[in-house]
PAKETI-341753 format. One line per 3 residues: number of its first residue (from 1); for each residue z, x, y of C-alpha. Coordinates in Angstrom, 3 decimals. Layout:
N
NUM) Z X Y ~ ...
//
This chain:
486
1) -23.907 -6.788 -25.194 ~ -22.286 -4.951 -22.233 ~ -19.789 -6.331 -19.903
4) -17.323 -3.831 -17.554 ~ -14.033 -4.666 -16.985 ~ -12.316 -5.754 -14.287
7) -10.478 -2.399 -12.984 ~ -12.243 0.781 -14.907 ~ -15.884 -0.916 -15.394
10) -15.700 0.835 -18.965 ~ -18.389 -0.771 -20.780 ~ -17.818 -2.804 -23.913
13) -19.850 -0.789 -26.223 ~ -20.792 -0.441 -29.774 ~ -18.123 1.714 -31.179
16) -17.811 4.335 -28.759 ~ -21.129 5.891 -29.002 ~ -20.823 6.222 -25.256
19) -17.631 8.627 -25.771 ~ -17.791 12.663 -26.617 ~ -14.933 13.013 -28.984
22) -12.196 15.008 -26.873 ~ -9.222 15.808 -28.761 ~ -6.529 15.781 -25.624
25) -6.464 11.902 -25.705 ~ -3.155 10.822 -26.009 ~ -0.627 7.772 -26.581
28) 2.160 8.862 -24.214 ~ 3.974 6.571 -26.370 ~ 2.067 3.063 -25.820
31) 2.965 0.288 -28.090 ~ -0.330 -1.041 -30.299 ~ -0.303 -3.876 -32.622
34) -3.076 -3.747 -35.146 ~ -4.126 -6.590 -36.541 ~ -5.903 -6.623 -39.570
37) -6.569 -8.080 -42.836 ~ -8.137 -5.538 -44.630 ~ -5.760 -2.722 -45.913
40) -7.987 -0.010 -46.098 ~ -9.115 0.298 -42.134 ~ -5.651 -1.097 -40.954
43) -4.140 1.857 -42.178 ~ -7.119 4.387 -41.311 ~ -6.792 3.051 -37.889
46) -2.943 3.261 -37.693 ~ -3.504 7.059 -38.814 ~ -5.872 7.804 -35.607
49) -3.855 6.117 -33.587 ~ -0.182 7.413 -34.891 ~ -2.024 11.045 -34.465
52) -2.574 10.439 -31.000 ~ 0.925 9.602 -29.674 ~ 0.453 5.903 -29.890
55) 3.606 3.724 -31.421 ~ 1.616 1.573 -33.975 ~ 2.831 -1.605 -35.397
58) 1.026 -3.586 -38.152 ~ 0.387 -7.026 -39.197 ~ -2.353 -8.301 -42.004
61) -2.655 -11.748 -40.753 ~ -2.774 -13.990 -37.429 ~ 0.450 -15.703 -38.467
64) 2.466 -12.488 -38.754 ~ 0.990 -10.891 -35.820 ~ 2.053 -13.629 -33.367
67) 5.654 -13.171 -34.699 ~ 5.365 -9.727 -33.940 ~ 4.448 -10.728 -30.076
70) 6.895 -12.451 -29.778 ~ 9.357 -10.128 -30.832 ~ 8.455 -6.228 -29.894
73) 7.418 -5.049 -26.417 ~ 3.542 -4.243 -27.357 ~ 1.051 -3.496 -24.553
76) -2.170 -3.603 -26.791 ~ -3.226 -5.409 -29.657 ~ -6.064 -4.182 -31.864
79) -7.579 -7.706 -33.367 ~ -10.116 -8.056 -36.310 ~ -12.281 -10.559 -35.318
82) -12.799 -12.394 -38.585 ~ -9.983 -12.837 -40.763 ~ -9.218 -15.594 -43.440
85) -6.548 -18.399 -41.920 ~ -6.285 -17.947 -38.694 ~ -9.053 -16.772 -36.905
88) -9.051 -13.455 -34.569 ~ -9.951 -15.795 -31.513 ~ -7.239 -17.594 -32.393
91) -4.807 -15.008 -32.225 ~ -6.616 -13.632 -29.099 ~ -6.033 -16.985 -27.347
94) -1.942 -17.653 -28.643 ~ -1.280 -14.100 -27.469 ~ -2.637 -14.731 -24.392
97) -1.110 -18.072 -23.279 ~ 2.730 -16.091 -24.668 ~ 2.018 -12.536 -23.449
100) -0.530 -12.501 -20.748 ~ 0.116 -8.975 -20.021 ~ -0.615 -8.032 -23.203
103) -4.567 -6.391 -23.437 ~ -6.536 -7.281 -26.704 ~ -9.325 -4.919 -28.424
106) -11.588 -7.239 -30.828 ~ -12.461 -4.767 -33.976 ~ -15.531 -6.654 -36.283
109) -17.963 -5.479 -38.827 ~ -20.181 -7.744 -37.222 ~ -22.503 -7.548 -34.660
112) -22.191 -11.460 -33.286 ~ -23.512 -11.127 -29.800 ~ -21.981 -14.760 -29.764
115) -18.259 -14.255 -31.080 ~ -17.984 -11.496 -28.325 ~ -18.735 -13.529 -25.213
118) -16.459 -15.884 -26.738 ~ -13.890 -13.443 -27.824 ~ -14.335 -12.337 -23.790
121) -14.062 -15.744 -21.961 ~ -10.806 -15.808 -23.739 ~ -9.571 -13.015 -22.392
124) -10.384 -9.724 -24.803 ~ -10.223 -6.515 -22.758 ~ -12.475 -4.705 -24.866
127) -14.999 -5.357 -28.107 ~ -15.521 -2.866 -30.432 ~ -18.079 -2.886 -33.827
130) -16.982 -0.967 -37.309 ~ -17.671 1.530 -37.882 ~ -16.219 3.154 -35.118
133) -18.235 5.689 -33.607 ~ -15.548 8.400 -33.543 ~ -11.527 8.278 -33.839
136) -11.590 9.087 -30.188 ~ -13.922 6.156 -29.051 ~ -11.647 3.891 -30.659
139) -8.507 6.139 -29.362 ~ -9.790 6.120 -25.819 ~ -10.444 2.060 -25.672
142) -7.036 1.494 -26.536 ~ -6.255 3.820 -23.592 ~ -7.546 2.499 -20.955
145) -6.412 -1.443 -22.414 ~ -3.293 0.195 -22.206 ~ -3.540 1.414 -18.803
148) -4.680 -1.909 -17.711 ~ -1.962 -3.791 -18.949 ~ 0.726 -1.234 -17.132
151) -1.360 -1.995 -14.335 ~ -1.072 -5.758 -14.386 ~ 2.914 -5.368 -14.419
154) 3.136 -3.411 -11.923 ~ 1.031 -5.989 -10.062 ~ 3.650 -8.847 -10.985
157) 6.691 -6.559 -10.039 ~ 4.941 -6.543 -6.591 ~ 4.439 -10.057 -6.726
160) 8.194 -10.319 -7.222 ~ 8.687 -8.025 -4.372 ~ 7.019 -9.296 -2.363
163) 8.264 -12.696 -2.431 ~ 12.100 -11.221 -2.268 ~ 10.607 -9.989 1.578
166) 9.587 -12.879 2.465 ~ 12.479 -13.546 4.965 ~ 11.216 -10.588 6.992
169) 8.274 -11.737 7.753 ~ 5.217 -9.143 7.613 ~ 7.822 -6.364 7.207
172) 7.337 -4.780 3.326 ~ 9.198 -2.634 1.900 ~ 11.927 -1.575 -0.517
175) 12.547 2.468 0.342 ~ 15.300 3.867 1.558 ~ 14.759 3.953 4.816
178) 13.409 0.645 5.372 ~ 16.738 -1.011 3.368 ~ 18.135 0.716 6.075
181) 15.581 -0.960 8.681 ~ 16.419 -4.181 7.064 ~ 20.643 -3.763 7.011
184) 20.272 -3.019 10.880 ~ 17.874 -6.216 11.683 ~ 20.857 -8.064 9.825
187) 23.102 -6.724 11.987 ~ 21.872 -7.136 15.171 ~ 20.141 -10.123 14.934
190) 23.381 -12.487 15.747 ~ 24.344 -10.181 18.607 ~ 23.078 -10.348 22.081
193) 22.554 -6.621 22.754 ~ 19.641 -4.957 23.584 ~ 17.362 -3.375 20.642
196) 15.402 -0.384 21.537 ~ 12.580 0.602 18.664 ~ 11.480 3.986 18.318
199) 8.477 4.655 15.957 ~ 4.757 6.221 16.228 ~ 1.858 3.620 16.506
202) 1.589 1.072 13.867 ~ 4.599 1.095 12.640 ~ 5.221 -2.379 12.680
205) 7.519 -2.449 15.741 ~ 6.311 -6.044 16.921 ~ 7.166 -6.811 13.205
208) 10.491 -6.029 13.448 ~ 10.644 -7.358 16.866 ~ 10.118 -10.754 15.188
211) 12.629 -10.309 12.434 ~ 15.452 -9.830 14.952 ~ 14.104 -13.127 16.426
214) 13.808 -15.127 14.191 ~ 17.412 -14.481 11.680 ~ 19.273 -14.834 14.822
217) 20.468 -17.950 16.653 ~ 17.294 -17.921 19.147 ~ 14.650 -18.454 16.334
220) 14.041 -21.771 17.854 ~ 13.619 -20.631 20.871 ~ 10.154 -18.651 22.229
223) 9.357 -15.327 21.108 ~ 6.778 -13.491 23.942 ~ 5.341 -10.176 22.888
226) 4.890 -8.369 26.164 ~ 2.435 -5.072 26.077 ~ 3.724 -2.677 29.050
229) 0.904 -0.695 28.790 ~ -2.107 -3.406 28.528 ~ -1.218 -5.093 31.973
232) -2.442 -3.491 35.738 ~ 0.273 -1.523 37.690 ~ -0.316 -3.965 40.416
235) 0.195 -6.794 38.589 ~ 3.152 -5.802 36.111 ~ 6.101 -7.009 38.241
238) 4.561 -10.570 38.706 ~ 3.665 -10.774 34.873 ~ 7.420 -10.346 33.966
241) 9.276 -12.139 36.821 ~ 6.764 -14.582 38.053 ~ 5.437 -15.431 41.862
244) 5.582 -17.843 44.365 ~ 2.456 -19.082 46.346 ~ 1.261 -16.972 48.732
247) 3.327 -13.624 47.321 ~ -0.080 -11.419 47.369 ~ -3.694 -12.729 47.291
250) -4.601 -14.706 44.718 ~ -0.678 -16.407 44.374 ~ -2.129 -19.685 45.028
253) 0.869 -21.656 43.172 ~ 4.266 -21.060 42.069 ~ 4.154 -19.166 38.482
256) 6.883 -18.216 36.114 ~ 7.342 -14.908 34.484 ~ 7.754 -14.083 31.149
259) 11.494 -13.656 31.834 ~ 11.467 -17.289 32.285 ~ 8.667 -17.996 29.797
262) 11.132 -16.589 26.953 ~ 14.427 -18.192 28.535 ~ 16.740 -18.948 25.430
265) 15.186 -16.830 23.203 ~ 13.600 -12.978 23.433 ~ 10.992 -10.487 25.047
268) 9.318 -8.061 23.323 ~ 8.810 -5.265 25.939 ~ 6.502 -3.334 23.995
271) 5.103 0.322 25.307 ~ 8.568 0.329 27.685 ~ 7.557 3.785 28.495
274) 4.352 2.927 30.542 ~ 6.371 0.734 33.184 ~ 6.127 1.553 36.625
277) 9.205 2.932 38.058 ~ 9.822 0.528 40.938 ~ 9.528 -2.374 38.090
280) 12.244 -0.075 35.975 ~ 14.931 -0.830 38.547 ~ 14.125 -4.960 38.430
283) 14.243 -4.679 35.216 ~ 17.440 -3.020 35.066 ~ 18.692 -5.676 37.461
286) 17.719 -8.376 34.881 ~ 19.674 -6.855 32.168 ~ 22.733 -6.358 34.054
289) 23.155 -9.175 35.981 ~ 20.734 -11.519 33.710 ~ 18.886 -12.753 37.122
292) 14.891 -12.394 37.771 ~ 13.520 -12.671 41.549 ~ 10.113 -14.038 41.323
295) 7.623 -11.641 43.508 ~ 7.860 -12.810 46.875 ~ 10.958 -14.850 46.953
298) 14.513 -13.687 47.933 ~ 15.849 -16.513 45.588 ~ 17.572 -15.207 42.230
301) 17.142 -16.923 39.174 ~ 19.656 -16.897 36.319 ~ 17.551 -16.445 32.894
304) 19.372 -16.253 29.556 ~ 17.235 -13.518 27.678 ~ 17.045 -11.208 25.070
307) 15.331 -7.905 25.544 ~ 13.817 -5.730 22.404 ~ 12.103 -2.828 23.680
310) 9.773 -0.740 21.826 ~ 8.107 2.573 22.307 ~ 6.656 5.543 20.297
313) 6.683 8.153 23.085 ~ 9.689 9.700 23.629 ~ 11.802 8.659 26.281
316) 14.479 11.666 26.351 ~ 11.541 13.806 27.432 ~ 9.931 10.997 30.085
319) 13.353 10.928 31.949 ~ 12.963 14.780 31.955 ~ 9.990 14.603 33.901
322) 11.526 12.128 36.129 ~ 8.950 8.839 34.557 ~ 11.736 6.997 33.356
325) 14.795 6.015 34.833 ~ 18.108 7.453 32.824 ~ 20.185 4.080 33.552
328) 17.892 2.087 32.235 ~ 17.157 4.050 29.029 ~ 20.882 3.912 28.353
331) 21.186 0.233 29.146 ~ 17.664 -0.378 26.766 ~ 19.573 1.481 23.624
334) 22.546 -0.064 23.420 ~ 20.817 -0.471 19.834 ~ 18.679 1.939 18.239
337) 16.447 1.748 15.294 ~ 14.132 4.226 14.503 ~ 11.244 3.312 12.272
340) 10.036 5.467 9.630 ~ 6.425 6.337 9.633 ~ 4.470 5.291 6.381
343) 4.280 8.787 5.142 ~ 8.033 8.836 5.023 ~ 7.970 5.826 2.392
346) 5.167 6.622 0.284 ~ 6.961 4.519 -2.290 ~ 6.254 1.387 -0.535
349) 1.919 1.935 -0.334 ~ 1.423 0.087 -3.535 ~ 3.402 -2.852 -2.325
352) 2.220 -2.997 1.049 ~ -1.418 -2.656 -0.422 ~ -0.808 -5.451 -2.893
355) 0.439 -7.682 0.313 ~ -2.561 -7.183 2.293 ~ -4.573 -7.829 -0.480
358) -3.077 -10.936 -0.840 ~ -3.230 -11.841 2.334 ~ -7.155 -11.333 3.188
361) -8.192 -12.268 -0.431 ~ -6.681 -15.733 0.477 ~ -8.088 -15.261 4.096
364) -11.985 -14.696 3.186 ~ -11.703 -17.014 -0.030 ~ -12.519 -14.107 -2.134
367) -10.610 -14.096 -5.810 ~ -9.681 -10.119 -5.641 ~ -6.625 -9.225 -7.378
370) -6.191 -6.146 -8.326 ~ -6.436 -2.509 -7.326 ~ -7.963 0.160 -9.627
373) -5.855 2.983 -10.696 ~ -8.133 5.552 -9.361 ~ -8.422 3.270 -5.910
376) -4.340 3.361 -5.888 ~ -4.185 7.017 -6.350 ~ -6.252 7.215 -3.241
379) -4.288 5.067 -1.201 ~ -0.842 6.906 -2.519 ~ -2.505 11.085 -1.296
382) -3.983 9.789 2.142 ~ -1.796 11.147 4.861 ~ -1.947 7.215 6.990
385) -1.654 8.805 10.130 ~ -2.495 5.292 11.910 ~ 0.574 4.215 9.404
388) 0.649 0.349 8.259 ~ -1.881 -0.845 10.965 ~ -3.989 1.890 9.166
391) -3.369 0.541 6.024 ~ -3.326 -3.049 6.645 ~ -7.195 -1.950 7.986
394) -8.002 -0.522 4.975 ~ -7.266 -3.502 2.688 ~ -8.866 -5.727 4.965
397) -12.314 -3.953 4.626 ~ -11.731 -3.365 0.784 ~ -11.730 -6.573 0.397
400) -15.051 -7.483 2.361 ~ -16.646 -4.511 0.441 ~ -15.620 -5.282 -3.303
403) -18.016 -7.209 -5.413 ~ -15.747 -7.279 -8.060 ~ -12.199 -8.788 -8.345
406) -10.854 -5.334 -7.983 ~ -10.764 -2.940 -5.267 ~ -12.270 0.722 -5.947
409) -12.079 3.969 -5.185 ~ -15.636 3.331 -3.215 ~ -14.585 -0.114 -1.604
412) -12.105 1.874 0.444 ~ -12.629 3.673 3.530 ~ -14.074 7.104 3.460
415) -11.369 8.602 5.602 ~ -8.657 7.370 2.827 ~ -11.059 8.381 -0.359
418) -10.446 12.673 -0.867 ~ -14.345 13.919 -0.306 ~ -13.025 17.458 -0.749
421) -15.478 19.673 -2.813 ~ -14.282 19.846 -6.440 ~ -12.297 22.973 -7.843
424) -14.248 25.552 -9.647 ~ -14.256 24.620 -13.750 ~ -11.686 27.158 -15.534
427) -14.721 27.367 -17.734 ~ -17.154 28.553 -14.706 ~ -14.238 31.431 -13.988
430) -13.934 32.821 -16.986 ~ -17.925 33.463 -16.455 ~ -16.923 35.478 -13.814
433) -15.732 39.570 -13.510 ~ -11.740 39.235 -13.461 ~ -11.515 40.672 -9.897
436) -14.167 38.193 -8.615 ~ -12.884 35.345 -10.827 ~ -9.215 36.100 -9.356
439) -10.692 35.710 -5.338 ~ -12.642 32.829 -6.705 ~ -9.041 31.177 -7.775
442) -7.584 32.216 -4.683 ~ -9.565 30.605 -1.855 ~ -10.001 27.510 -4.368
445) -6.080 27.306 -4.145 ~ -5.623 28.416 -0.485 ~ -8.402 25.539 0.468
448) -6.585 23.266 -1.342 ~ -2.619 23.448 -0.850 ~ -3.444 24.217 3.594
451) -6.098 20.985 3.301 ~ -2.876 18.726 1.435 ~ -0.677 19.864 3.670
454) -2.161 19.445 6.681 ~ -3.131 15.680 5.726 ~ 0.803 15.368 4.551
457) 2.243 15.743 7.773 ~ -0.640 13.545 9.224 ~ -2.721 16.334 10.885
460) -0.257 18.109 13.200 ~ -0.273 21.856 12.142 ~ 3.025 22.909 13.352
463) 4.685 20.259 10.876 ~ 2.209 21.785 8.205 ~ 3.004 24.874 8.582
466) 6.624 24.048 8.854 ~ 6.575 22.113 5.176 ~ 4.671 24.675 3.668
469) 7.221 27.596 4.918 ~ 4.942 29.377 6.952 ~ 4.184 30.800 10.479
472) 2.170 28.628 12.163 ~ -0.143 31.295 13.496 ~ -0.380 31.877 9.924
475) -1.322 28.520 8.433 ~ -3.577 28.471 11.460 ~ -5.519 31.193 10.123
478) -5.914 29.974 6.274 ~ -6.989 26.505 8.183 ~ -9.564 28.370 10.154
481) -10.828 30.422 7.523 ~ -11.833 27.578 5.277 ~ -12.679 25.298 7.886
484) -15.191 27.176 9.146 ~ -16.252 29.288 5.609 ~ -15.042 32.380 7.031
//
């Protein structure tokens, strides 16, 4: 029989004859119950294991063992299959309904095709047949089980995350600098001043946007998203302050804006930089004075509204160059907060990963739970220069493209998954003449550290060059020379 499991698809074999021994596996510590009736291989196996780093625990019956669960932290238990009493699918199945978490290895001397679908459906991790193969077969199941099961907490940890953000909406997080995102959306959410949000593009400003909203006192009250930049120069004024028939062609009826639209509550003005300058000063008018004139009329209307403006150009320079007008930027930032692109919180992928997950697992009906270590260690090294919306994009077609209930390294997009040629062997240098072997080393580690730099500080050079302590011109040069295999 061969099944693959749910994360690593290592196959359940017959004792490891699937392994090469390797010597370098080791325990790091993990905690490993063995459960066994016969004294002779519980103590050979404690002996491999104990050699490898693992913390080993023993038990010689079912009754005993399940005392032990429930009183040591273990994160694998190595289970005979058929033992007198109670039964090793019997222990498998009282571990599992008390310690979930905890991954079980089924050990027999018996090659029941039967007992190990069984021993499976219950929940078993892995099945193994004595004799074992090798020490290191058996060594390197218990491994990855233990891997596993370090995975699955971390999953519920971002469960328990995730459901302590809740009251923000779609904005996850728990780095530094979004706590400090979050303490200022506390504090200016009961105010009436206006919020100006600086970040690049998809950094969840609309997000945030919301949050003010809707923990302040106008969360009953509409919320309209307004995109600067998505509506025709021509038609921008009328689309915030309304018309009144007959105001241009077209102005067949009376409209409101979205001033009025959002009268009580708040406007996102999203893209602020893009708006027209002539639209700038009626705008400015509506913030000091809180009146709109619709397009066409000389009649002012009092609107009670809140303003949150975003932007991820700067508007320091744009008032430089005479595109934006200096009174209102200062009138727009009475409140400023800047948001911090995902690459400055790379603590905050795995639970932003696990929300999406959630999110379009539940949205296409598909039961994915889980993302593999190797996929996560993907998703941590990609640079996310399209930040959460990149992201967000990523888990959504992960999910369309596993066929598994795990995401892997090759249900992610190839942009996020390194395709970077592999490093030369040590093996292959030492082949090699030690003048040749040393160049060989060289380029290998030049073509790596400028290619992880460079995708660090999301593609701009300068900032590259800059982290890695070098003149640009430099950098630009060790680019350029791998880049193009010169």
């Amino acid at each position: 029989m061969q099944k693959f499991n749910e994360v690593t698809r290592l196959p359940i074999h017959n004792g490891g004859a699937d392994h090469p021994p390797n010597d370098d596996i080791i325990g790091n510590g993990t905690d490993v119950l063995i459960v066994d009736d016969d004294s002779t291989s519980l103590r050979s196996v404690e002996r491999i294991l104990k050699a490898r780093g693992f913390n080993v625990l023993t038990a010689g019956d079912g009754p005993t063992a399940l005392e032990l669960v429930n009183a040591e932290s273990i994160d694998v238990m190595l289970l005979d299959l058929v033992m007198p009493g109670m039964s090793g699918l019997d222990v498998l199945r009282k571990t599992k309904l008390q310690k979930e978490q905890i991954q079980v290895v089924m050990m027999t001397a018996f090659g029941d095709v039967d007992a190990a679908v069984a021993a499976v459906k219950a929940g078993a991790y892995d099945f193994l047949t004595k004799p074992f193969q090798s020490p290191d077969a058996l060594a390197l199941s218990v491994s990855k089980a233990a891997e596993h099961s370090k995975l699955l907490c971390r999953a519920r940890e971002l469960e328990k995350e995730l459901e302590i953000h809740e009251k923000y909406g779609d904005i996850v997080g728990s780095s530094v600098p979004m706590m400090e995102v979050y303490r200022m959306v506390e504090s200016v959410a009961h105010s009436v001043s206006t919020v100006l949000l600086q970040g690049e593009s998809g950094t969840g400003k609309e997000l945030v946007a919301r949050a003010i909203h809707n923990q302040g006192p106008r969360a009953h009250k509409p919320f309209i998203p307004v995109n600067c930049s998505a509506i025709p120069e021509t038609l921008v004024e009328a689309e915030l302050f309304g018309h009144v028939r007959g105001a241009f062609t077209g102005a067949v009826e009376n409209r409101k804006g979205m001033f009025e639209t959002a009268d009580g509550g708040t406007i996102m003005l999203d893209e602020i930089g893009d708006l027209p300058l002539q639209v700038q000063v009626k705008l400015l008018r509506a913030l000091q004075d809180g009146e709109i004139k619709r397009v066409g009329s000389s009649e002012s209307i009092k609107v009670d509204t809140r303003v949150v403006a975003a932007t991820n150009v700067n508007l320091t320079e744009a008032m430089e160059r005479g595109m934006f007008r200096q009174d209102l930027y200062y009138r727009l930032s009475v409140i400023t907060i800047p948001l911090p692109p995902l690459r400055d919180r790379s603590e905050d992928i795995p639970l932003l990963a696990y929300h999406f997950l959630k999110k379009y697992a539940a949205r296409s009906g598909r039961d994915i739970t889980r993302i593999s270590l190797e996929a996560m260690r993907a998703l941590r090294t990609h640079a996310w220069p399209g930040n959460v919306r990149e992201l967000e994009n990523a888990i959504e077609r992960s999910v369309v493209m596993a066929r598994g209930d795990a995401i892997l390294p090759g249900d992610l997009p190839p942009s996020v998954v390194d395709t970077r040629s592999p490093s030369v062997p040590q093996n292959l240098l030492l082949d090699l003449p030690f003048n040749e072997a040393k160049k060989k080393a060289v380029e290998q580690f030049e073509s790596s550290y400028v290619e992880s730099m460079l995708k660090r500080a999301g593609g701009n050079v300068s900032e590259a060059a800059r982290q890695a302590g070098m003149d640009r011109s430099n950098f630009r040069r060790v680019l350029r020379k791998y880049k193009h295999g010169t």
